[in-house]
C-alpha positions in Angstrom: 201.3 157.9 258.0 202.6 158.4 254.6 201.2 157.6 250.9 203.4 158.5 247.6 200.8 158.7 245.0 201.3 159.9 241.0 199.4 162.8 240.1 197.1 161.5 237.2 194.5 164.9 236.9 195.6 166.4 233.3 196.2 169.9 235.4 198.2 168.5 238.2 197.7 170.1 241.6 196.7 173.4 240.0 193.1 175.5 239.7 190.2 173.0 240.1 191.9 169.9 241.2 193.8 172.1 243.7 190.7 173.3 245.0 189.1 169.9 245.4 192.6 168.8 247.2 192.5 171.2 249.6 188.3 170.9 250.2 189.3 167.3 251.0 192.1 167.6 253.3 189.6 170.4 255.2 187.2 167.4 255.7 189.0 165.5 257.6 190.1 165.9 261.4 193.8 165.3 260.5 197.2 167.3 260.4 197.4 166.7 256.6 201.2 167.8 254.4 201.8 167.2 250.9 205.5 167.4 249.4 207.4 167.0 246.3 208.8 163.1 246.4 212.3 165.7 247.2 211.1 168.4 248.4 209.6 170.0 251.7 206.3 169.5 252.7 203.2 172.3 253.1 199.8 172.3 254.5 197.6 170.7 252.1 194.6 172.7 253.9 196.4 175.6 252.6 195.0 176.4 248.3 198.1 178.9 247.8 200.5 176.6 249.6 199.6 173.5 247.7 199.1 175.7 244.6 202.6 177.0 245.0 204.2 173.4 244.6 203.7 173.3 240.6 203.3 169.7 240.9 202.1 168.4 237.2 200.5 165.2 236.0 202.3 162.6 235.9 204.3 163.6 239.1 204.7 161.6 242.2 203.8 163.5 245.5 204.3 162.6 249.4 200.3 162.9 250.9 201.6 162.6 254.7 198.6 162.8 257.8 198.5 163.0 261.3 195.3 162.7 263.5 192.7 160.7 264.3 191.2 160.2 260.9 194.9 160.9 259.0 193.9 157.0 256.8 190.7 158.0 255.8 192.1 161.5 254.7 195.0 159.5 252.6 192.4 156.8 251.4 190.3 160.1 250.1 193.4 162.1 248.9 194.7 159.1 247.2 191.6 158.4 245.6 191.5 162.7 244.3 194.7 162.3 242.6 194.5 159.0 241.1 191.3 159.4 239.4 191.5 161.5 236.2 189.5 164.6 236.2 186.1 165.3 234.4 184.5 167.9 232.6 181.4 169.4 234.9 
């Protein structure tokens, strides 16, 4: 399965909303990649690898899953990265 989804968190996929990516993608029992829209995938479980994309806001990334709950872990990711950020 594979969502393209535009980045809307002010900070992109970097610091906190990286963290919360990643702390999703762990939740779920699913073989879970993000990409670039042209570029190569990595493990979205992984902070530094999904750190070391520099995908910004406003960007359009490939969220692509594998497993048995791979659509509930795009429906959540999705969800992350279309909602803007707020202050804690």
């Amino acid at each position: 399965m594979e969502r393209t989804v535009t980045v809307v968190p002010e900070d992109g996929l970097h610091a906190r909303p990286a963290a919360k990516f990643v702390e999703t993608a762990n939740e779920y029992d699913a073989d879970v990649r993000v990409a670039p829209t042209d570029g190569d995938p990595v493990d979205a479980t992984s902070m530094l690898a999904v750190s070391s994309l520099g995908v910004a806001s406003g960007d359009d990334v490939r969220i692509l899953a594998e497993g048995d709950e791979a659509e509930a872990a795009l429906d959540a990711l999705e969800d992350l990265l279309s909602t803007p950020e707020t202050e804690a």
